[in-house]
C-alpha positions in Angstrom: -7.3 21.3 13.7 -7.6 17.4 13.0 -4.0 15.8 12.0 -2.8 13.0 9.6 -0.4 10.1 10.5 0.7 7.8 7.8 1.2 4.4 9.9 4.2 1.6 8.4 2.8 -1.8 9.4 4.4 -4.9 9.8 5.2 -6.4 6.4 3.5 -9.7 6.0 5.3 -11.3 2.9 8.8 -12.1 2.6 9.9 -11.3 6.2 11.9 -14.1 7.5 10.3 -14.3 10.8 8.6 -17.7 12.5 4.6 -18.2 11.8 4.7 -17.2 15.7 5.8 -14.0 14.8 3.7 -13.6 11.8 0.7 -14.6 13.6 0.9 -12.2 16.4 1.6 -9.4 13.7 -1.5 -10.6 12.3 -3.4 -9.9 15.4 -1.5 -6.3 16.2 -2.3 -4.9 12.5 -5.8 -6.7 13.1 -6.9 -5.1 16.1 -5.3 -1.7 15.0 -7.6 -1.7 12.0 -10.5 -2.3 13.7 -9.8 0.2 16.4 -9.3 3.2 14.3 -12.9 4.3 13.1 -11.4 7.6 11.9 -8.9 5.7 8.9 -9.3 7.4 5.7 -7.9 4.6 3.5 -4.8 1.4 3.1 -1.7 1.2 0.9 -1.1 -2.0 0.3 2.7 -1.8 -1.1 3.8 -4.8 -2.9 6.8 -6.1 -5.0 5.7 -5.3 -8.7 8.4 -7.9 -9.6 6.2 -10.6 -7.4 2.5 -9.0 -7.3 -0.7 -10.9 -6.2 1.2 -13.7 -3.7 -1.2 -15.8 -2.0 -0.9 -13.8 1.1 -1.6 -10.5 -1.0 -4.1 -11.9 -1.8 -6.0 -12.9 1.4 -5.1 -9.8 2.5 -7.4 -7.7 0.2 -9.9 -9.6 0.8 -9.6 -9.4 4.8 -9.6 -5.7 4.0 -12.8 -5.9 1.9 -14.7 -2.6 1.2 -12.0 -0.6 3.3 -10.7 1.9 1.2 -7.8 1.1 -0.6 -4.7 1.3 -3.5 -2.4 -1.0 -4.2 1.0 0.4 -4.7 3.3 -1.5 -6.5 6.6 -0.9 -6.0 10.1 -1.4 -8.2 8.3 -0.5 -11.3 11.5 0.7 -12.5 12.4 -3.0 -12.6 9.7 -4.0 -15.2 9.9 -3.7 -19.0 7.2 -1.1 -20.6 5.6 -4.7 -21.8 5.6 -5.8 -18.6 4.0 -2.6 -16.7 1.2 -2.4 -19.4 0.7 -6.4 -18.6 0.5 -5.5 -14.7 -1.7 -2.6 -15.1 -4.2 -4.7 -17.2 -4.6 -7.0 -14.5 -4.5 -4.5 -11.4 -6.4 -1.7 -13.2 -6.5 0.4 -10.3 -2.9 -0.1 -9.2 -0.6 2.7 -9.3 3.2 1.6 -10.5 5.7 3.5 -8.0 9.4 3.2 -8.7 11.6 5.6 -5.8 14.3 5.9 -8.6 12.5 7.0 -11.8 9.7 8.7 -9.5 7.5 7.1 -11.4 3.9 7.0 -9.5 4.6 9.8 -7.0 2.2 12.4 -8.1 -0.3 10.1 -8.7 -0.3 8.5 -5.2 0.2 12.0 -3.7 -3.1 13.0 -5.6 -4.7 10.1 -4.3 -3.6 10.5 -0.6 -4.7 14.3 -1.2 -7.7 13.3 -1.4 -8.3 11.2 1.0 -7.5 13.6 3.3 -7.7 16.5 2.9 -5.9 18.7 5.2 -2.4 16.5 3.6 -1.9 19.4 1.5 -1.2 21.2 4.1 1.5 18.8 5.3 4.8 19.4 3.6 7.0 16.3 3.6 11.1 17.6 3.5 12.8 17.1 0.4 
């Protein structure tokens, strides 16, 4: 029976770590990407508060036609006015907020499906 693994990667943003660092992080995500030909899809997580940075942005389009979502987190920081403004411009974003658990189903749904034996993998809660 095949298994999933959800991988955490090395943030790329606002970790305070030397462009020596970051650069080598670069290479390790990099050459893990293009080493697993078996990936079913990327969460790109980024601060709702500070979406679309320069390097979020040159990240998506590294990633190109791999599959994706953007998750943007700390939604529960964001007016209503805000969110709707944020959704208009990521249209296929999904807001997530840990606190409100906003997002969660829908990201669950979408993870579902991209794999889907996740159902039968039961997180503890």
């Amino acid at each position: 029976m095949p298994h999933a693994r959800l991988v955490d990667l090395p943030g790329y943003g606002y970790a305070r770590v030397s462009h020596a660092q970051r650069a080598q992080w670069q290479e390790l995500v990099g050459a893990y990407l293009r080493s697993r030909p078996t990936l079913a899809g990327i969460v790109v997580i980024m601060d709702a508060r500070h979406p679309l940075t320069p390097l979020d942005r040159q990240l998506l389009e590294w990633l190109g036609a791999t599959r994706k979502v953007v998750l943007l987190s700390k939604a529960d920081k964001l007016s209503r006015a805000e969110q709707a403004a944020l959704k208009k411009m990521l249209s296929d974003a999904v807001l997530f907020s840990s606190v409100t658990r906003q997002g969660v189903e829908e990201i669950r749904g979408l993870l579902e499906g991209w794999l889907p034996q996740a159902a039968e993998i039961k997180s503890p809660r």
